[in-house]
FITORVEX-37883 format. One record per residue (C-alpha): x, y, z. Coordinates in steps of 0.5 Angstrom, whole numbers, plus 500, padded with zeros to 3 digits. Example, Ala and Ser with C-alpha at 12.3 -4.5 7.8 and 13.67 -1.06 7.14 Angstrom:
<atoms>
525491516 527498514 
</atoms>
This chain:
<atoms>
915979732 907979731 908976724 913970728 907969733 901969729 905963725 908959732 900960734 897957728 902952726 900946730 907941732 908935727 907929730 911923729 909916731 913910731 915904735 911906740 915913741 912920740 917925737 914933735 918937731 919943736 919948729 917954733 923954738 927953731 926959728 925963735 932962736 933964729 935956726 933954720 928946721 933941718 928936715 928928716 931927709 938930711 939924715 936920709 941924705 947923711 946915711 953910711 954905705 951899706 955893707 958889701 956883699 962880702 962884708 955880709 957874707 963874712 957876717 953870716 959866716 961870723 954869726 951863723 957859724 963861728 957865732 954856733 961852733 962856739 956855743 957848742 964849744 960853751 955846752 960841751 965845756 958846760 956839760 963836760 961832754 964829748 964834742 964827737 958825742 955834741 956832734 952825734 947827737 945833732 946828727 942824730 937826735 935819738 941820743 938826745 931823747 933816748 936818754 929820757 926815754 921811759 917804759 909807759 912810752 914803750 908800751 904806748 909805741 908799742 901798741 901803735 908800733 903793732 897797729 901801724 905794721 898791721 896797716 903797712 903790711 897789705 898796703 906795702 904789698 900793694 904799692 909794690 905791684 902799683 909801681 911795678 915791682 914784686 910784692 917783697 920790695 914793697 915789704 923790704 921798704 918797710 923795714 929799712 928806711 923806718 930804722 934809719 929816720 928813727 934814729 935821724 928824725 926830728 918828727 915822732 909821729 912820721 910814719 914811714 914806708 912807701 906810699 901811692 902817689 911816689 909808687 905811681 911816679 916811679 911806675 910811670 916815668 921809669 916804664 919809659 925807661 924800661 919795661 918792667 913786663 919785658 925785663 922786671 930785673 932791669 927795671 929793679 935796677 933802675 927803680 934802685 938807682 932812682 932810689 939813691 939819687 932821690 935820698 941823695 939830692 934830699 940830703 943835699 937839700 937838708 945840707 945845704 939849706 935848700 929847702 926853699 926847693 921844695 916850696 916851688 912847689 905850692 899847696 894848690 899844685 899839690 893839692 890838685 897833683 894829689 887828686 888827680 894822681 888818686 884818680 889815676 891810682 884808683 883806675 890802675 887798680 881795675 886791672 886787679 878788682 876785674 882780673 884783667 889780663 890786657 892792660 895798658 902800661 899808660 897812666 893817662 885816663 883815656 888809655 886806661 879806660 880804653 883799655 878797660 873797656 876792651 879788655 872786658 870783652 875778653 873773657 874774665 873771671 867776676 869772681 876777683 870782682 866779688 872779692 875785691 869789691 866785697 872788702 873794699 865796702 867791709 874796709 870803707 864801712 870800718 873807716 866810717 866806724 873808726 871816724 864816728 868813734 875816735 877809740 874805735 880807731 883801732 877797727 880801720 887800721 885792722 881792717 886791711 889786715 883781716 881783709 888779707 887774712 880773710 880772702 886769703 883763706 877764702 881761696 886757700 880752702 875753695 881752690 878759688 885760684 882755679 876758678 880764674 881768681 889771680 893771687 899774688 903767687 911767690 913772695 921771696 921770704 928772708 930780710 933785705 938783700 943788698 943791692 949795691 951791685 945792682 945801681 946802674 951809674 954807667 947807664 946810658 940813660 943816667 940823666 933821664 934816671 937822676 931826673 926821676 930822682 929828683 922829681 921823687 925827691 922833691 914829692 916825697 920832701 913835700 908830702 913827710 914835711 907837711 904831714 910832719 909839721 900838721 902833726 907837729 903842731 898839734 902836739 906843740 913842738 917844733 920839726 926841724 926842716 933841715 934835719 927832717 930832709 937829711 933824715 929822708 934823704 940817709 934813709 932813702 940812699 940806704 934804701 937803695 943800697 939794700 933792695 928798697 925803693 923810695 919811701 916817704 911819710 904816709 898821711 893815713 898811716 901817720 893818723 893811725 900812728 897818731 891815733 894809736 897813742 905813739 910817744 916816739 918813733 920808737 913804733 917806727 922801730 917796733 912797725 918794722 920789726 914786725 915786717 922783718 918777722 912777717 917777712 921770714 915766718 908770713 910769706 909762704 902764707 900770702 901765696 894765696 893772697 888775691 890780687 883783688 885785695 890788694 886793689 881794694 886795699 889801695 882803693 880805700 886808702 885813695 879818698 884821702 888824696 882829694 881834698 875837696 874842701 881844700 879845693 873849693 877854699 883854694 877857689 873862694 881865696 885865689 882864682 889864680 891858685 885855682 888855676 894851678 890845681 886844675 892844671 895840675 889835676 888835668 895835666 896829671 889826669 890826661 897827660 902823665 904825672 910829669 906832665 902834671 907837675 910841669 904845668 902847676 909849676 911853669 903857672 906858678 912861675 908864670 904868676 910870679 914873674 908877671 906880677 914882678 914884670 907888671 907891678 901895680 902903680 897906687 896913687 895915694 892920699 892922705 886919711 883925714 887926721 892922720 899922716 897915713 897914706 892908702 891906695 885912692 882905690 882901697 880908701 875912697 875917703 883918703 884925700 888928695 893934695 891939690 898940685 901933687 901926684 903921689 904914686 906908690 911902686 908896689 914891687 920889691 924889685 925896681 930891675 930890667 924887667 919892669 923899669 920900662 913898664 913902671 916909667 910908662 905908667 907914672 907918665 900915663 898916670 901924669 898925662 890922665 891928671 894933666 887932661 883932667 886938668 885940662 877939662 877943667 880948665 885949670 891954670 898952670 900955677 894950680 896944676 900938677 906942681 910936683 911927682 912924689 914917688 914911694 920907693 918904700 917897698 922897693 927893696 932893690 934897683 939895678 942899673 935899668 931902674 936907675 936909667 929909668 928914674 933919671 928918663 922920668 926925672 927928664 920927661 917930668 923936668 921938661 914939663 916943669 914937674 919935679 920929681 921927689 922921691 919918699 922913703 927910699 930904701 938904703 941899698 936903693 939910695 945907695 945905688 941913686 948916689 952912686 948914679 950921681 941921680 941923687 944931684 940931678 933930683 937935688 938932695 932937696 927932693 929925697 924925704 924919709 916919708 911921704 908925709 914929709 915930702 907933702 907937707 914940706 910942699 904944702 908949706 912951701 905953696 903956703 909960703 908963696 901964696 903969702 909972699 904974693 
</atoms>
């Protein structure tokens, strides 16, 4: 009883914390009254199975769809409405705020509405030659597309019409195709078809819940895709500021300067050089105006306008057009026409062309969504991801169905729909009112419109595609990330735009894989005073257990693709403990005793990992070392049972904790220094 006592003096209570509450291990009292201390991995050990991959399917389906069906079944009841109407509504959320909609937000989307159609009107034109087509298909997708999401969108600043770097896109992958010069009705036609599988594969991403898709494709790769996309932009438009007539249809940077600096020794009139250069300083210098003076916003969003406006009278009253400078020429005046004959779904090149679509689709998704959500926020509401990709992609196959070609949300119109004060997207509907209106009464007048301009216009705009910043903090946070930017960048800069993207995504993938192929293994130690366990190397203070080896898999998947690697470096971190043993001499009985291994991260094991456990349990034993085995996770502990691995360690080696596992050793070498 002497020797009971001295032990329950000196042995101190275990403290257990977690959520908040504080459990002791009355081990005294235990063995007091004569019981033995059951230890936490019994109820590891005593687990149930873990449901099956049917059982949580018909889960998911009872909680996320019958679990809906029948709220919505307890609204419509509630609100002894419609269920077609509930249906509606969620198909369409402008029956939801239209209701609530008040006449002081009419006349701020109003307002917005005008500014944002006279910023649209001249930049549409201008994406329209940049990808190739007339300067009304540019228009035609201005009005359209913005009807449809206005009645399907979830975002109410989201401006919507075509934008460069999707005009880019389709100019230089479908030219592959197609020549628009030798035949532009055949490239239309393709343009089209590009169009509808676009708006087709982003409905099925928003109906399907495959949003995740477009997250393949990650910031930095966008952010370089973007910056080396204006670049390319900016020096297509050297073939409107010069008036060149000899210009390469390549998008890489070596053709198109080469091209540039053969066509200038063909003859070419500097006056389209004034013009456009002359608007590009009065368009950059009201940009500079608007951002110094936030109610001045209105000034960079007229200033594309009255350029227009300006240049065009300058060569309608001096006969400029003579002289050398190019214009635009014949603009077909009339609202859309349908151009469901024109899709091309028995071509030849049908696999190449859903290709196109679906690398539109995904660009076009990442751009409106992260121009959406920084908008979102700062207004504090919250964009439904998967409406936004049905909204998109409805409105882009209607598009295609009458003579549009892809559009997406724009950055700079948006901020200028933002800065105009729009309450809804109600100024989407008045924006494209008022390009149905320019399109029927303007268009006789654009004639004299110089192509100048409209490089000028889309050089202004092309600043805000390179995010210096973003890069340089993208180089300070991720060398890795870095990597992705530059090889999106230069993949898009000297190769094409397919290319670009190609790269930045294989790199992520590539960094992806290597780090689930090559997980760290940490070797942990106890921070003094606590029952925390760190990485030796983050935490040099932390202290390590004399005998004991505790690694740590720090990967979420024990599988065929690295069992091998993580086997490997558990033995080689066992044979660098056993040489430094062995250098300081150290007897067998004060060596390494015992292996514990952390599966807390790992969520996952297939049968090579559970192979792997039981060839280290092997190669351990034959060294009389055990293996113990903390924190497994259900699933994982599911497989090592039904492996029988459980048996082979004995259950005796499986502990809830890290913790649990080294104090149980330690009172067990305790234990046996007293009995010797």
């Amino acid at each position: 009883m002497k020797s009971l006592a001295r032990c329950h003096t000196l042995r101190k209570p275990t403290k257990i914390t977690k959520m908040g509450i504080e459990l002791q291990n009355h081990q005294s009292h235990h063995e007091e009254a004569g019981f033995a201390e059951e230890p936490m991995s019994r109820w590891l050990i005593n687990t149930p199975e873990p449901p099956s991959m049917w059982q949580e399917l018909v889960g998911y389906i009872r909680t996320n769809v019958l679990a809906k069906k029948k709220h919505r079944r307890n609204n419509t009841k509630n609100s002894s409405s419609n269920p077609v109407y509930s249906c509606l509504k969620s198909v369409f959320p402008i029956l939801s705020w239209g209701r609530q909609y008040k006449l002081n937000f009419f006349k701020k989307d109003l307002m917005a509405g005008l500014t944002l159609a006279s910023l649209c009107i001249p930049q549409s034109i201008g994406y329209a030659n940049l990808a190739g087509l007339d300067p009304e298909y540019g228009l035609y997708t201005s009005v359209v597309p913005p009807l449809i999401y206005s009645t399907m969108g979830t975002s109410r600043e989201l401006a919507i019409g075509p934008v460069a770097v999707v005009s880019l896109l389709l100019s230089s992958m479908v030219r592959d195709i197609q020549d628009p010069v030798t035949d532009p009705i055949a490239y239309r036609k393709i343009v089209f078809t590009v169009t509808f599988f676009a708006g087709a594969f982003q409905a099925i991403f928003g109906l399907f819940r495959l949003g995740f898709l477009v997250d393949f494709l990650s910031h930095a790769a966008l952010v370089g895709f973007m910056a080396g996309a204006a670049i390319v932009i900016g020096l297509q438009q050297l073939k409107g500021l010069f008036g060149l007539s000899h210009f390469t249809n390549k998008t890489d940077v070596v053709s198109v300067l080469s091209s540039v600096f053969h066509s200038l020794h063909h003859p070419w009139q500097p006056l389209n050089f004034v013009i456009g250069s002359s608007f590009l300083i009065f368009i950059l210098l009201a940009r500079f105006i608007g951002k110094r003076n936030k109610k001045l916003f209105w000034i960079p969003a007229m200033a594309p306008l009255i350029s227009v406006v300006l240049a065009t009278l300058i060569v309608y009253l001096t006969n400029a057009e003579t002289r050398g400078v190019k214009i635009v020429e014949h603009i077909k005046p009339g609202f859309n026409q349908l151009s469901v004959n024109q899709l091309q779904f028995k071509s030849p090149h049908l696999g190449q062309i859903a290709k196109i679509g679906l690398i539109s689709a995904i660009i076009a998704l990442t751009e409106a969504i992260a121009v959406g959500r920084s908008f979102a926020t700062i207004k504090g509401y919250r964009l439904d991801g998967n409406k936004e990709m049905m909204a998109l992609g409805f409105m882009n196959i209607a598009g295609s169905l009458s003579s549009c070609y892809v559009a997406t949300g724009s950055f700079s119109r948006t901020a200028v729909n933002f800065s105009a004060g729009c309450e809804t997207v109600v100024s989407n509907i008045v924006m494209a009112i008022t390009v149905m209106i320019s399109l029927e009464v303007l268009t006789r007048f654009l004639y004299f419109t110089p192509t100048a301009i409209l490089a000028s216009i889309i050089l202004s705009a092309l600043p805000g595609l390179i995010d210096v910043s973003g890069a340089l903090h993208i180089w300070k946070l991720d060398k890795l990330d870095f990597l992705v930017l530059i090889a999106a960048f230069f993949g898009v800069l000297f190769a094409s735009v397919e290319i670009g993207l190609l790269l930045a995504v294989g790199i992520s993938f590539a960094r992806i894989m290597l780090s689930s192929i090559r997980p760290n293994i940490e070797a942990l130690g106890r921070l003094s005073k606590t029952d925390i366990f760190g990485d030796i190397n983050q935490y040099p203070m932390a202290n390590k257990t004399p005998g004991l080896l505790t690694l740590r898999i720090s990967s979420p998947l024990l599988c065929f693709a690295n069992a091998n690697f993580i086997r490997d470096r558990i033995l080689n971190s066992v044979r660098e403990v056993e040489e430094e043993e062995n250098e300081q001499e150290v007897t067998k009985e004060n060596g390494l005793q015992e292996v514990i291994l952390d599966m807390s991260c790992v969520m996952g094991v297939d049968t090579s990992g559970v192979v792997a456990l039981e060839e280290l349990h092997r190669e351990l034993a034959s060294n009389d070392i055990r293996l113990v085995i903390a924190g497994p996770r259900w699933r994982v502990l599911h497989k090592l049972k039904r492996a029988k691995l459980d048996e082979k360690l004995k259950s005796e080696n499986i502990y809830m904790t890290v913790g649990e596992a080294v104090d149980i050793y330690v009172r067990a070498r305790s234990t046996s220094h007293d009995l010797c």
